[in-house]
N, C-alpha and C positions, 0 to 999 in steps of 0.2 A: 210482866217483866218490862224491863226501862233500858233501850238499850241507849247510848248515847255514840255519837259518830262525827266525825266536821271532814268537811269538803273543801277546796281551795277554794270555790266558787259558788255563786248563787245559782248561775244556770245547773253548777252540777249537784249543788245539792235539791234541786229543782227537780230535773231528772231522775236523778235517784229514787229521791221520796215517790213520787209520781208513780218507779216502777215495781217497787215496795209496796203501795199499793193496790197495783193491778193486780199484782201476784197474790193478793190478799195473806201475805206476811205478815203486814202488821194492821194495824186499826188507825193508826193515825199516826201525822207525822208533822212535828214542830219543828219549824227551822229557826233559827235565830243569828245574825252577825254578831262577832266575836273576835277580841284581839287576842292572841296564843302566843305562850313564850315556851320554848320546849329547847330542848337539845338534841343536835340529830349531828351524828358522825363526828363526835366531839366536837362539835359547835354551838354555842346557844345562839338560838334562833329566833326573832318575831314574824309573826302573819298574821293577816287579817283570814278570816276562815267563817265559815259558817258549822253551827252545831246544829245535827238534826237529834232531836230526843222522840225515838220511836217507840210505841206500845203496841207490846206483843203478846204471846204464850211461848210456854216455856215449852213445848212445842216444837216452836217453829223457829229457836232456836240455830238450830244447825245449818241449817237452808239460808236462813236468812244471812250469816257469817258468809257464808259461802260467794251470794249474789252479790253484796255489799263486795267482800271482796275482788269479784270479778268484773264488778263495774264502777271499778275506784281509780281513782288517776295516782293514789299516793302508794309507794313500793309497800307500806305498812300502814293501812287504815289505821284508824281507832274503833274497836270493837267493844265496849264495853256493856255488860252484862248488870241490871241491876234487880236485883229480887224485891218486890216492892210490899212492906210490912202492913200495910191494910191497902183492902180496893172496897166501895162501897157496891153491893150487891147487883144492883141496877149497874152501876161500869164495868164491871166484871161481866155479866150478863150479857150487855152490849158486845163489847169485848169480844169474847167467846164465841159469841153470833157471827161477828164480821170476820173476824181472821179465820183462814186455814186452817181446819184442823189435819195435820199431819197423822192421827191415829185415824179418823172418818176416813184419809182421803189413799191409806195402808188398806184400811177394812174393804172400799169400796172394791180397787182394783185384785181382790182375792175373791 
């Protein structure tokens, strides 16, 4: 999975990433700077933002929504979920390795 997300800032999307993956949610995480034109409370709006594009399982999903949003500055993250139509076996593989898996880590504590 491809989740996509932006931050107001570098330090926090720093942060963020960082704690994403300690908690081994995701396998890796791309920040990039970015200019964003959106509307918010009937207003169009510009900002500068950073996007972080995280790779996950679909998994770790839920959790991941969750921390994202409780350690976000903005009233309404971006959470965006992406199903990704080919992974080559060896990425996948890695993948799998490094992140959480939320069904191993259900089985363990039973």
């Amino acid at each position: 999975m491809i989740v996509l997300s932006t931050t107001a800032s570098k330090k926090e999307a720093k942060a963020l990433g960082k704690l994403l993956l300690e908690k081994r949610l995701v396998t890796c995480v791309q920040r990039l700077k970015i200019k964003s034109m959106y509307r918010w409370e009937n207003t169009l709006c510009k900002a500068k933002e950073y996007l972080l594009i995280l790779k996950t399982t679909k998994e770790n999903l839920n959790e991941l929504e969750s921390i994202v949003k409780a350690n976000h500055s903005y009233e309404v993250p971006q959470f965006v979920a992406l199903k990704a139509d080919f992974i080559s076996k060896e990425y996948k593989k890695w993948l799998e390795k490094e992140c959480k898996s939320v069904k191993n880590s259900k089985k363990n504590k039973a």
